[in-house]
Structure formats: structure tokens, C-alpha cells
C-alpha positions, 0 to 999 in steps of 0.5 A, a space after each residue: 580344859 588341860 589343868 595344871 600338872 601340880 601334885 600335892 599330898 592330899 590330891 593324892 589321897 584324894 586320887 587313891 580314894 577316887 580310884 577305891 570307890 571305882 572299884 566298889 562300883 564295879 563290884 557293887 555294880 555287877 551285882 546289882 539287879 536292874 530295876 526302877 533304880 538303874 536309870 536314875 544311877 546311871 543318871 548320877 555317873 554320868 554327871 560325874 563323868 561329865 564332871 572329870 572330863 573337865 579336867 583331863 589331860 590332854 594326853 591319852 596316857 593316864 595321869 600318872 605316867 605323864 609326871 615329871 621326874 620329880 613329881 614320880 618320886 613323890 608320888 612314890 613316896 606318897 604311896 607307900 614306895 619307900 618300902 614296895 617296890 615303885 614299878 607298876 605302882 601308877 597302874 596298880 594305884 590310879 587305875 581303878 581297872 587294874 587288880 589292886 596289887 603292890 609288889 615288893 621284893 623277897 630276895 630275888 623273887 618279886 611278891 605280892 598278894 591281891 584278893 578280887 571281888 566280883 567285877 573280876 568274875 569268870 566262871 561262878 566263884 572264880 577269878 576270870 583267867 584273862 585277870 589271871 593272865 594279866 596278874 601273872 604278865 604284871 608281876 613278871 613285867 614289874 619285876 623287870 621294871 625294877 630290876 632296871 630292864 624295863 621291857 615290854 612282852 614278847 611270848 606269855 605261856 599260862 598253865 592254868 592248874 586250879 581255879 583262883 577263887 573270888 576273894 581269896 587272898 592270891 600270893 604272886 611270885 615272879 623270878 627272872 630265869 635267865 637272861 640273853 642280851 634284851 630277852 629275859 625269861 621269867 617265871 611266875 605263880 599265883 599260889 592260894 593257901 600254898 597251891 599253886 593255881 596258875 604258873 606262867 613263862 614269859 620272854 621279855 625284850 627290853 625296851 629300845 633306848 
């Protein structure tokens, strides 16, 4: 079944919350002991599931990212676009295993903050470095993305300093270094309480048009 590609206010609302409680059953779910209940749980999602598959699109790209322009703008506006920065917001919004993180710009540095609860566990307590080195790629990507040099990752370069603590408040920063024809080189950090835990290079090419 492909549905009609029709985006009113409250179905995003809806969307928003759909992907939120995604997200509190991953993290609800890795902490769940297995028992007499896991069964009759994993009964119930896989009806839902079964429920949401009746209403995919045929494309293989998440909803978001097929709208036409018109439908973008709005749904932009729709989630809080007006005063963040748009690039990367479908995939931070409407993707229930991306981190949930909104960037914006401070000046020329492109800033965000984001704290990850148990689905996003590596060692006890931490950050898994792989979130940690998607953090890092989305806010440089993003950046790009909204300076008008949409571009797609050549080489990522992560010194991991410290560890990222699970529920602590992250602060990303990303700035563009220089730039040489389709190559951008861009640095970002990913700071808790002033500190850096992570710093990363990355070159960028911009995409063909």
C-alpha cells in the first residue's frame, strides 16, 4: 500500500512522538531483563509493526527525505526550523536510531547538545565510540549542509580523549577550516562540562550536480 504523500501539522506531532517512544523502547528495552514477559512484548510489536508496514512508501529512503519542496519547508517549520538550523533535522527528528540532536549556528560554528541513554551503551556508563564518531560526522556533515555545500564524507579522523558519559548533557561544535574547490576540511568536538572527549578532522567533497 504507498499512501498519499499529504503532511498536515498534527501528523507531524504524531511522527515526533512515534519516533520519542522508539526511542524509550530502545532504551527501556536494553535494560529489560528477559522473562515470562518478553514473549508476550515482542508479540505486541510485531503487530505494530505489521500495523506500519501497511503504510510505507515505496521508496527505500525514510519519509522525510522524499517530500516535495514545499512539504520540506513546512516540515521545517513544523519542527522548530525557524530558529535551528534545517540540515540533518529529518534525520535527527524522524529517525528513532539516530542520536536526537538539533544543531544551530553560533557565529561560524555549528552547535548542538545532545544526552544518550542506554541504547547508545559501549563500555558501562559510556557513549559507544561508534555514536561517538557518528556525532562528530553529522554535525561537520550538517554544517555543510547548511552553509549550502552539501557533501558526502571522504576521510574521518577521531581522537577519542575521554570518555562520553551515558546521560550527560554532550556539547558539539563543528567549524569549517578551509576550504579547496569540492574538498572542505572541517573540525569538530564533542565537549562535557567544558572538556573535551572527542575531537575529529574530516574532508568533505561536495556532492556532483
Amino acid at each position: 500500500m504507498t499512501p498519499e504523500r499529504v503532511l498536515e501539522a498534527g501528523h507531524v506531532d504524531d511522527a515526533l512522538r512515534l519516533t520519542a517512544a522508539l526511542r524509550e523502547l530502545a532504551d527501556t528495552a536494553v535494560r529489560s531483563h528477559p522473562g515470562a514477559h518478553t514473549a508476550a512484548a515482542a508479540d505486541r510489536l510485531e503487530e505494530i509493526v505489521e500495523e506500519l508496514s501497511q503504510h510505507t512508501l515505496d521508496d527505500v529512503l525514510p519519509w522525510s527525505y522524499v517530500l516535495d519542496p514545499e512539504q520540506k519547508r513546512l516540515l521545517i517549520h513544523l519542527t522548530g526550523g525557524d530558529t535551528a538550523s534545517p540540515a540533518g533535522r529529518a534525520w535527527s527528528s524522524f529517525n528513532p536510531i539516530a542520536p536526537p540532536i538539533d544543531m544551530m549556528m553560533d557565529g561560524e560554528e555549528h552547535v548542538g547538545r545532545v544526552a544518550l541513554g542506554p541504547a547508545y551503551t559501549g563500555p558501562p556508563g559510556r557513549v559507544h565510540g561508534g555514536t561517538v564518531a557518528t556525532l562528530l560526522d553529522h554535525a561537520m556533515g550538517a554544517l555543510l549542509f547548511h552553509l549550502g555545500r552539501p557533501s558526502f564524507t571522504a576521510r574521518l579522523e577521531i581522537d577519542y580523549v575521554a570518555a562520553a558519559p551515558l546521560g550527560a548533557p554532550l556539547d558539539l561544535r563543528a567549524n569549517v577550516e578551509r576550504v579547496d574547490g569540492r574538498k572542505t576540511h572541517v573540525r569538530a568536538t564533542i565537549s562535557v562540562d567544558g572538556a573535551v572527549v572527542a575531537r575529529a578532522y574530516g574532508l568533505f567533497l561536495t556532492m556532483a550536480r
